[in-house]
N, C-alpha and C positions, 0 to 999 in steps of 0.2 A: 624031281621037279613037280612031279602032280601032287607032290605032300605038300607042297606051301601054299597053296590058296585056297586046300580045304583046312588047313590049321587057322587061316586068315577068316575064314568063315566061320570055321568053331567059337574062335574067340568072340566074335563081334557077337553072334548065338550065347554065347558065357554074360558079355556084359547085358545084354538084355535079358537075362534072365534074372540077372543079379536085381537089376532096378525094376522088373516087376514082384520079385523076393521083397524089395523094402518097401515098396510102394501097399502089397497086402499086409504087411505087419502095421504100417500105418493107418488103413482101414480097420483090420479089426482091431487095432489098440482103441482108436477113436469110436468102436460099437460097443467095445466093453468098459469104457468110460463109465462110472457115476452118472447118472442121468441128473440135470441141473432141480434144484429144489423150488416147487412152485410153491408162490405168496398169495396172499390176495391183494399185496400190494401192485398197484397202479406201475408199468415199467416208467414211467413219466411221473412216479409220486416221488417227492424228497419229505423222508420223514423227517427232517431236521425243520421243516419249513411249511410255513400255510397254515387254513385254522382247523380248527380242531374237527372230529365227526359231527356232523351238525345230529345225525341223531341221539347219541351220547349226550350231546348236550343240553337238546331237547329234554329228554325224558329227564334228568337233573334239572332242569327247569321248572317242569312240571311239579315234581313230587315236592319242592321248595317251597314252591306257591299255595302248594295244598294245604302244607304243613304251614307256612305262615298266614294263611286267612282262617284259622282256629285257633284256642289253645286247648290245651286239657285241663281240665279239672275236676274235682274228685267230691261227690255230696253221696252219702247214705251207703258208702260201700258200691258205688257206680262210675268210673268216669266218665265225661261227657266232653266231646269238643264244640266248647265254645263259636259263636262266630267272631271276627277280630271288630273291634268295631262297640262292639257291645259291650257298655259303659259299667264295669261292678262298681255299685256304691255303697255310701254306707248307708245299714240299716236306722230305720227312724225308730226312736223310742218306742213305741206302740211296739212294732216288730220283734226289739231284741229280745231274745228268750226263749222264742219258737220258729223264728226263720232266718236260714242258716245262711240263706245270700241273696242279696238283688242285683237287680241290672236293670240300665235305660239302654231303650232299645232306640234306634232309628235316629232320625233328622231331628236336632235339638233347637235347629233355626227359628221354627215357624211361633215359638213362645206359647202355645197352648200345652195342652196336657200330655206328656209324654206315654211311649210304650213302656211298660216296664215287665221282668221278668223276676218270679221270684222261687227260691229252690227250700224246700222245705220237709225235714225228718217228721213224719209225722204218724199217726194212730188211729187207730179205729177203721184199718183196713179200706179195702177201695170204694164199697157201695157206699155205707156210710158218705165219704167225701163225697163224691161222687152227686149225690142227692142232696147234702150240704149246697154247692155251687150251683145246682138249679135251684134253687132257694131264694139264691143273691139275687137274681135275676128275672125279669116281667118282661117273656117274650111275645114279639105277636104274633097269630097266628102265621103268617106268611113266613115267618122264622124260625119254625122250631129249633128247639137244640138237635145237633149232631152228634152221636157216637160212636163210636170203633175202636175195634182192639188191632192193634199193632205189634206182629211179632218182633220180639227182640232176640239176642242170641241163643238167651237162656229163660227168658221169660215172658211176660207181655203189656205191654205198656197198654192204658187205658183212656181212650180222647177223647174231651168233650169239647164241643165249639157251641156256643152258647151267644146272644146277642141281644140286645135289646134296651131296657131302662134295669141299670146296676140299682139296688135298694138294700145294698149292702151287707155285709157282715156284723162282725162285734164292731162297728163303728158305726152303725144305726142309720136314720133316716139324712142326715146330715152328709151323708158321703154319696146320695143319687147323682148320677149321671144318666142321663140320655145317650141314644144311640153310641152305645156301649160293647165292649167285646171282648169275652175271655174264650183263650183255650188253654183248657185246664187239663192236664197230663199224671194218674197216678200208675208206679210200678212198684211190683210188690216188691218187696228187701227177699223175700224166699218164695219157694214154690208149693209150701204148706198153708192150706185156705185157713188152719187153724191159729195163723199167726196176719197179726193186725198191722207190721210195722209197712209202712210204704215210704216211698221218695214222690212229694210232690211237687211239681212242676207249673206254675199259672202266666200265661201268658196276659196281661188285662189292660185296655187302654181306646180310645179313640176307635170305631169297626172300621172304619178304611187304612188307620194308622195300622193297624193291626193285620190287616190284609195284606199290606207290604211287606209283613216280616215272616208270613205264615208258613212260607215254605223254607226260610231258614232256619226256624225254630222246631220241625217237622224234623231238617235233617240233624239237629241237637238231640232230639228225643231219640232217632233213631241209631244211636251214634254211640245209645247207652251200652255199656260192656263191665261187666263186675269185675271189682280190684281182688 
């Protein structure tokens, strides 16, 4: 008689062993689990749905806009991006033969005398032009011309900002203007002083008309890069 209620007790000892036996297998199965794989996804994002990264789509913005307010194009073995905007025309007879492209520049409303830009293969190296284009022009003292050289990737671009009364070129007394304004840009085609061939660059028109374009034309010059 005293063996049955200590067997009565074993047992009930057995089953509680039993269901803390399965209860630790259930803990450590659940510790030695795969640990869950982190995102950077939002637990509240639905990729299926919403707009897009806005920084992603920024920066595609940007570089589209950059690329569509120039073009490229290609004078003396340089290319140069263009500003968009800026009118290539056709060469006037006098021109064709020796310059290889033009352009109007700016606001074409106002009916007076346009900017123009003109891209020209040309020789006799940079001083020569260079003194050439003070030539054209009767400044006054309170004006002198400006110069500087401007590093390029691989060479150096040469600037003159010059102002005053134009008295012209090979088109003689007949082409003066008053309050007038070039900047005129030569670089050399190589980096041997012994070779004459340049790319020249003149900005010439109206001096306040001209003022308004000086820093776009600044960033065309500096934009040069050899093909």
């Amino acid at each position: 008689m005293p063996l049955r209620p200590l067997f009565l007790l074993t047992g009930s000892t057995l089953l509680l062993l039993a269901s803390l036996v399965v209860a630790g297998c259930t803990d450590n199965e659940s510790q030695n689990a795969d640990p869950p794989v982190l995102t950077t996804e939002s637990p509240d994002d639905d990729s299926t749905s919403g707009p897009p990264d806005s920084s992603f789509e920024n920066s595609v913005g940007d570089d589209a806009g950059e690329s569509a307010n120039t073009t490229k194009k290609e004078y003396g073995g340089f290319q140069f991006s263009v500003p968009a905007g800026w009118e290539e025309a056709e060469l006037s007879p006098f021109q064709r033969g020796f310059v290889t492209a033009r352009y109007f520049v700016g606001d074409k409303s106002g009916g007076g005398d346009r900017v123009t830009m003109t891209v020209t293969d040309s020789g006799g190296g940079v001083q020569a032009n260079l003194k050439r284009w003070r030539q054209q022009f009767q400044s006054p003292p309170e004006k002198p011309p400006f110069q500087e050289e401007i590093p390029l990737s691989d060479t150096t671009a040469h600037w003159l900002d010059i102002m005053g009364k134009f008295v012209g070129g090979m088109g003689g007394s007949g082409n003066d203007r008053t309050d007038w304004r070039m900047i005129g840009v030569i670089i050399p085609k190589t980096n041997d002083p012994t070779m004459q061939s340049v790319v020249a660059l003149k900005l010439t028109g109206p001096a306040a008309e001209v003022e308004q374009v000086r820093d776009a034309f600044r960033d065309l010059v500096t934009s040069a890069s050899r093909k």
